[in-house]
N, C-alpha and C positions, 0 to 999 in steps of 0.2 A: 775510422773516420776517413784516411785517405788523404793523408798532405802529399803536398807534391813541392818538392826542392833536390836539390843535387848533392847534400848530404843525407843518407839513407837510414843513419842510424840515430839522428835527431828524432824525436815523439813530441805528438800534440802537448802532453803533458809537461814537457820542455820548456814549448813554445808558450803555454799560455798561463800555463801557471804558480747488425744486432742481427736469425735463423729462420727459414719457413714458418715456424710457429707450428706445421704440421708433423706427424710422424710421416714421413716419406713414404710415399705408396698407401698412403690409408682410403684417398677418394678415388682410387683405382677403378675403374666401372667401365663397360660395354659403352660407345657412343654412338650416335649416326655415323652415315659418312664421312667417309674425310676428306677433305678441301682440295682442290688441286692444288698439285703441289706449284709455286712459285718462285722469286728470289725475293729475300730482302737485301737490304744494304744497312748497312753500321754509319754511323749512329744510330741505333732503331729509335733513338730521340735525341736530336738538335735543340737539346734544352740541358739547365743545370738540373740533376737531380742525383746528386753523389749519394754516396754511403746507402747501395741498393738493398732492403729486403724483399725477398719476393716469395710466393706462393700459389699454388692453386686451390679453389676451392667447385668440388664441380666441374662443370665447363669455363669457369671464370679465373680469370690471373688478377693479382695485387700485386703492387709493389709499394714499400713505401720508401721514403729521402731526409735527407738533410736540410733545415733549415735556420740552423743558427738565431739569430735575432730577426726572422721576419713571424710573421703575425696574420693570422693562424700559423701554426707549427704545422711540421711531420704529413707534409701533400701523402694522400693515398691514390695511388695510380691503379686503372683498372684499364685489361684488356681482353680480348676472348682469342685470341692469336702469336701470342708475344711479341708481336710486331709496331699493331698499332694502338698505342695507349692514349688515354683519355684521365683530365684528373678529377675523380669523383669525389675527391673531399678531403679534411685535415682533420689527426687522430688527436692534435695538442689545439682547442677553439680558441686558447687564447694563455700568452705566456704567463701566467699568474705566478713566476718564483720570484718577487720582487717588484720592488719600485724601478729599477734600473731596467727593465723591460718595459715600462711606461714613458720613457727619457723625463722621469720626474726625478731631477736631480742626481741622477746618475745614467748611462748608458750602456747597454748589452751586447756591442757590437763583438760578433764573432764568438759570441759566448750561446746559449741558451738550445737548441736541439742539434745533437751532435747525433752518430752514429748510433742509432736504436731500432727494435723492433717491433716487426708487426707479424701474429699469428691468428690461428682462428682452432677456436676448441668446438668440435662435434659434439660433444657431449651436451655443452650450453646454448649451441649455437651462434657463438658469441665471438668476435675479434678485439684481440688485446693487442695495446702497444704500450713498448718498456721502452722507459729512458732514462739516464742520469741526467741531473742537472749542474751545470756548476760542480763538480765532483762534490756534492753533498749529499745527495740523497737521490733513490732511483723513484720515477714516479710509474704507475700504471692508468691506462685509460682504457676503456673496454666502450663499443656499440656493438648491438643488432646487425646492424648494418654500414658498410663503409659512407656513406653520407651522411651519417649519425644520427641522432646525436651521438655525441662522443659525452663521456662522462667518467671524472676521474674514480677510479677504484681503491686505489689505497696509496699508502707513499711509504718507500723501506726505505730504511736508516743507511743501508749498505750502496755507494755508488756501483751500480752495475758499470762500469767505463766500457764502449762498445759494445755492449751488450746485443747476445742472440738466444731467444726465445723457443723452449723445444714444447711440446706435449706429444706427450708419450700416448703410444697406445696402449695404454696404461690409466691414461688422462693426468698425470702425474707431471707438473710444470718445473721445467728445469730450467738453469738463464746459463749460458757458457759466457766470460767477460774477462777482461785484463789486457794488460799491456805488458808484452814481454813473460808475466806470469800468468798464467791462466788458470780461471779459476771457476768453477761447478757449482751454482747454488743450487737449491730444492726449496721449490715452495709450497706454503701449504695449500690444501686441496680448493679455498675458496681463492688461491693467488692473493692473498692480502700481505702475508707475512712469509719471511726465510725462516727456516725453519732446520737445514745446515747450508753450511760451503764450504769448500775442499781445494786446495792447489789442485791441480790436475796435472799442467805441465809449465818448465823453465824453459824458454826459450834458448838453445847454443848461442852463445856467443856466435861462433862463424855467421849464424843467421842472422844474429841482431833483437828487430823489435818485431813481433809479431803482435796486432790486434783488429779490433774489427769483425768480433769472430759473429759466425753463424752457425746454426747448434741443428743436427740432423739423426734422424735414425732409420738406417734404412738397410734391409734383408738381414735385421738385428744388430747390424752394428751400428757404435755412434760415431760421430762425425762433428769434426769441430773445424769450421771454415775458417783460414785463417789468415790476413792481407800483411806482405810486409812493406809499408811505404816507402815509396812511392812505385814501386816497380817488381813485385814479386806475390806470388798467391801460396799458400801452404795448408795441408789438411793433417790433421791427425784424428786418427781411427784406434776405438776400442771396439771388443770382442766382448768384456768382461763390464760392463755395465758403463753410466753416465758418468762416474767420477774415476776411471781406467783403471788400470793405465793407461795410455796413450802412445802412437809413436807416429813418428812424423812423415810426410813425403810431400815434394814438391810438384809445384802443380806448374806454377809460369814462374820464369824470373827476365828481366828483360826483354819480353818479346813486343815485338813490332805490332802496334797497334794499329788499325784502320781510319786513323781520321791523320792526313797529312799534317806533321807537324805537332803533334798531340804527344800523349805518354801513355805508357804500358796500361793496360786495362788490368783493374784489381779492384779489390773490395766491394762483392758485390755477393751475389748469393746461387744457391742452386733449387732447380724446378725441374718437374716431370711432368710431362705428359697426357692427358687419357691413352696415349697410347701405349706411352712408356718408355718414352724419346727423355733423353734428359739435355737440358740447357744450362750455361753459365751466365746470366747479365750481371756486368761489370760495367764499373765508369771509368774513361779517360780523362786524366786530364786535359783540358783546352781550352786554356785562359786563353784572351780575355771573355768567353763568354761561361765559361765554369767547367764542372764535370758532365760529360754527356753517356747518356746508359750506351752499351756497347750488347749484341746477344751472340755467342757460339752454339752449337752442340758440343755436347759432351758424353762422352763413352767413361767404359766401365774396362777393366783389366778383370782377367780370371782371381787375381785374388782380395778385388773389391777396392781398386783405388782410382778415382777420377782422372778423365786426359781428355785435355781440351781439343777440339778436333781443329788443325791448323790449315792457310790455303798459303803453299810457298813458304812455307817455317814461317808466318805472321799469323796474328787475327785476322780473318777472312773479313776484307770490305763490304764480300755479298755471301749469301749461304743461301743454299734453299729453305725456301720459308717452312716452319713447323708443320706436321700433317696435325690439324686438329677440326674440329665440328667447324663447319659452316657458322660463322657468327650469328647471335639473333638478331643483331642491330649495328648498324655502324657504330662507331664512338664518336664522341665530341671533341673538336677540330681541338689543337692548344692553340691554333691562331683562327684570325678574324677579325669579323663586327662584333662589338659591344655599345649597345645602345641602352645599357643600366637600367634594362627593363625588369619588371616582379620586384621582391621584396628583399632582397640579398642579391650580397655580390655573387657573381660566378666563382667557382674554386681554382679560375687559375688567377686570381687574386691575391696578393701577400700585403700584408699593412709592413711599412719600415717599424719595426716595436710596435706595440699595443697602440693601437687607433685611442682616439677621446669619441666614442660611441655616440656621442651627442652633438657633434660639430660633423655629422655627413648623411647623407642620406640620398638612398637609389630611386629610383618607380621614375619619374620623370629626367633620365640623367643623372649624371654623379653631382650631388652638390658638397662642395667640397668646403665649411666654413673654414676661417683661420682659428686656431687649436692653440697657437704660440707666437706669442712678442718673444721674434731672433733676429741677430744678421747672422744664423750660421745653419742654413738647411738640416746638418747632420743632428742638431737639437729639434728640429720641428716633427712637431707629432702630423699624423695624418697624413704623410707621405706612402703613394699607395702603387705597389711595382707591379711587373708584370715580368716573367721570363722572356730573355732577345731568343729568338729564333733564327736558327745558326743555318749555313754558314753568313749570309748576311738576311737583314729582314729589317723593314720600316715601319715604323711605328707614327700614326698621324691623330691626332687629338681634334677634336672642334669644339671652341672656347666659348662660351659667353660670361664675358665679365664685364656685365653691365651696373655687378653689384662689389667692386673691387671698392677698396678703400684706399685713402691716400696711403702709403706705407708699407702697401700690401706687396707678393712676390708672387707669382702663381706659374707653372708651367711644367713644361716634360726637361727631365732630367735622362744622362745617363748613369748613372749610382753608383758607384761603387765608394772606393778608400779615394779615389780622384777625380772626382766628380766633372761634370760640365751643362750648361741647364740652355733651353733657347725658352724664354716666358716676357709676361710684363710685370710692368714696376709703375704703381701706381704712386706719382708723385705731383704735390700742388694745383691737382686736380685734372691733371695731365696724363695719360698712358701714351708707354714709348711698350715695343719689344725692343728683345735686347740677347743678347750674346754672351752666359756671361761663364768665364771656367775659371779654373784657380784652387775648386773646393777638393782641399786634400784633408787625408789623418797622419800621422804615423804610424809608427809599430804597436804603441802600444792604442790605437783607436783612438787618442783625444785631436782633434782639429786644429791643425795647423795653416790652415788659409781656408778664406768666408765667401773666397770668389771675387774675380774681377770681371767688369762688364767690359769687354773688347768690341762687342758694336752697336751698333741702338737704331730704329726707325718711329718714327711718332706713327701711331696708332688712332682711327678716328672709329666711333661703329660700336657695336657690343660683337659682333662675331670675330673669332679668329682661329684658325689653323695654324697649327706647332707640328713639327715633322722633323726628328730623328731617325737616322740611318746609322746601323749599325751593322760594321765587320767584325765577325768574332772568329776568324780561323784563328786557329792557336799557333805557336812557333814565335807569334812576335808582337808587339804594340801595335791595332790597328787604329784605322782612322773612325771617329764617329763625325757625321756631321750634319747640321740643322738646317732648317728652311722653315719659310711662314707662308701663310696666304691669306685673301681677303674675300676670296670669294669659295674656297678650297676648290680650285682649277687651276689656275697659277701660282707656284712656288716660287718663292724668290731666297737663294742663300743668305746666312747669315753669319758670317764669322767665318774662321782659317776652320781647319779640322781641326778635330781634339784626339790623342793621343791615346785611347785606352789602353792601358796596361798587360801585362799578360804575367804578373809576376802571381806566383799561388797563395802569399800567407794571409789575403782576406778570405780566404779560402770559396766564398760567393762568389759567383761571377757577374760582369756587369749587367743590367736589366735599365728597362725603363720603367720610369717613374712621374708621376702625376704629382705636384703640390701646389698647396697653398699658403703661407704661411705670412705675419704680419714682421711687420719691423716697430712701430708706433702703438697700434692697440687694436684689440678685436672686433667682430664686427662684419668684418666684409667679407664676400664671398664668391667662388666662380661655381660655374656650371660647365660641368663635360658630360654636351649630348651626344658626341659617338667617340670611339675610341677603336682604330684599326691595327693588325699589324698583319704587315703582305710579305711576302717572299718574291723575290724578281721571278 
């Protein structure tokens, strides 16, 4: 999964309480041309998208991420370059392990898709994603196609914890998964059921914890990718089949990562080629805006063991870009206009927990009804984020709320465990904007402040612009801060700046966020007809 704190041998499992999917080198083929060569620069994405799997299939790369308690689960990233990704869809449609992913009387925060995998079988033509939930049970979900449908396939009894995803060429499905023990399942040939598992390897002591694995086979041997958090990468390779022996070798341990201020790149997965180039993406950490993908090349040793290729003893800020095929299409921007046009939202979309399916709806605008009598945001359903776009990037909303109710709350947030919102408050028939911060959790996620309103403007009209600005360089607590407008031309401040965070253990990092939600009763409603988010 990838925590990031400055004790090394603490585990998520501590705290709280996945492999290509191909056989390596299988879509190996002859291609067009290849691309001039270019550079990129690291981040290859200025977004949260931790705990990387990735793959080719084809001329085409996937990757898929972490998303804990947002809604759809498990973003599946697609790109023809490794450079520039695009998010073509979610492998989890909707958290269905519980009521507490519905915030109906319990809540999921920091809980729900953690570190899992996405593969794809030639044989079926088909990609699968594996995940534990709640260390109870591991689920599968399989489409045709990465924009799905997605459709769950079967649910084991056995938690896969970080689980990475092999098919053999063989077609023979194996999950590599543990913490500190690592351990080998075999599943049966339709993937429904295990059918054995095996320790494979103990972790040293001197090493600590090792997981997050990713499961590979390649010029015969296997390979077992493996992340020690927060600051170290390690593989072990057999000769002698998928359940080893094994033996170990380190790949990075502290090295200087490319984003100023950030942390070691780890936990991520390994890709080749059509030509036969192999890569590492990895994410850093860089709160406050989260974990951001990071790409290397990667070489080979004469007797088969991975070496990141470094610039200056560091990760390489810029590398020449991949030689691969001329793309057939650009991809779609992760920022922009959204004017919540067609019948669904676009996939860089995340609901905060399961939406109430019945209080919103797109084609003309977001209409957003209220879902929840709260005063505490972190309870209200229907609050609908978007990834901050790093290093800094604004985000401006255009409101009509000509259908608010007395009671109501509606506005752009920046979200995290410490919240801060610039929106209106419809009260005795009166709307003011208003300023308001305060909204915090604890450790353990239950809410410990509902928000204080630090500054207010009376409001006349149904139209209004909300506009957050957010710094998310990492190293330290940046500033977020709000403006409104009446005509969206003139911005006018609102409030001191708010203080975002940079500590890791929400493990998310901050986004913005869209809500509506009631204090009194339901009923009323806003409309968001455009929603942008610019880069200076």
């Amino acid at each position: 999964m990838g925590l990031s704190w400055s004790h090394q041998h603490l585990t998520r499992r501590r705290t709280l309480a996945a492999a290509t999917g191909l056989a390596a080198g299988a879509l190996l083929r002859p291609g067009p041309a290849l691309a001039a060569a270019a550079q990129y620069t690291n981040p290859v994405i200025w977004q949260d998208f931790a705990d990387i799997d990735i793959m080719r299939v084809g001329d085409t790369y996937y990757a898929s991420a972490s998303t804990m308690h947002y809604s759809p689960g498990a973003p599946v990233l697609r790109s023809y370059d490794l450079v520039n990704w695009e998010i073509a869809g979610h492998a989890v449609p909707v958290l269905d392990f519980g009521a507490k992913y519905d915030l109906n009387g319990a809540r999921g925060y920091v809980r729900g898709i953690w570190a899992s995998s996405l593969a794809y079988r030639p044989s079926n033509r088909t990609f699968y994603w594996l995940g534990q939930i709640d260390f109870a049970r591991t689920y599968v979900y399989t489409a045709t196609a990465v924009e799905g449908p997605w459709s769950r396939l079967t649910t084991i009894s056995t938690p896969y914890y970080d689980a990475g995803l092999l098919v053999d060429t063989d077609d023979t499905l194996y999950v590599a998964y543990g913490n500190t023990t690592i351990s080998v399942a075999q599943l049966s040939p339709d993937g429904r059921n295990q059918i054995r598992t095996q320790e494979v390897f103990r972790t040293p002591s001197s090493v600590g914890t090792l997981e997050g694995a990713r499961f590979y086979k390649i010029n015969g041997q296997y390979y077992i990718f493996l992340t020690r958090p927060a600051n170290g990468q390690y593989i072990l390779k057999s000769s002698s089949g998928p359940f080893g022996p094994y033996t170990m070798r380190q790949v990075l341990l502290d090295l200087r990562g490319p984003i100023p201020g950030g942390g070691v790149p780890h936990q991520g997965g390994l890709v080749r080629t059509q030509s036969g180039a192999w890569y590492y993406m990895a994410f850093v950490d860089a709160y406050p805006g989260g974990r951001m993908p990071a790409l290397a090349p990667v070489t080979w040793t004469a007797d088969g063991w991975p070496v990141v290729q470094l610039v200056n003893g560091a990760w390489g800020t810029t590398y020449p870009s991949p030689a691969v095929p001329a793309p057939p299409r650009q991809v779609t921007p992760m920022t922009g206009v959204d004017t919540f046009d067609g019948t669904s939202l676009k996939p860089r979309w995340e609901w905060n927990h399961n939406p109430d399916n019945t209080k919103w709806s797109v084609g003309d605008g977001l209409t957003l009804r209220t879902a929840t009598v709260t005063h505490d945001l972190y309870w209200a359903r229907n609050t609908l984020t978007h990834r901050i776009q790093g290093p800094t990037s604004t985000a401006t909303a255009q409101l009509d709320h000509s259908a608010m109710r007395d009671g109501d709350r509606a506005g752009l947030a920046l979200l995290r465990d410490s919240s801060a919102w610039i929106g209106l408050k419809r009260d005795g028939g009166a709307t003011r904007v208003v300023m308001v911060t305060g909204l915090t959790m604890d450790g353990n996620w239950n809410t410990t402040g509902t928000g204080t309103e630090i500054a207010s403007v009376p409001v006349s009209g149904s139209r209004i612009w909300l506009r957050a600005n957010a710094d998310i360089r990492p190293g330290a607590p940046r500033p977020g801060t709000f403006s409104y407008s009446t005509d969206g031309i003139t911005f006018t401040r609102l409030g001191p700046a708010f203080s975002m965070g940079n500590d890791w253990r929400f493990f998310m990092g901050y986004r913005f966020a869209l809500f509506n939600h009631a204090t009194q009763a339901l009923g009323g409603a806003v409309r968001v007809t455009r929603f942008e988010v610019s880069t200076p």
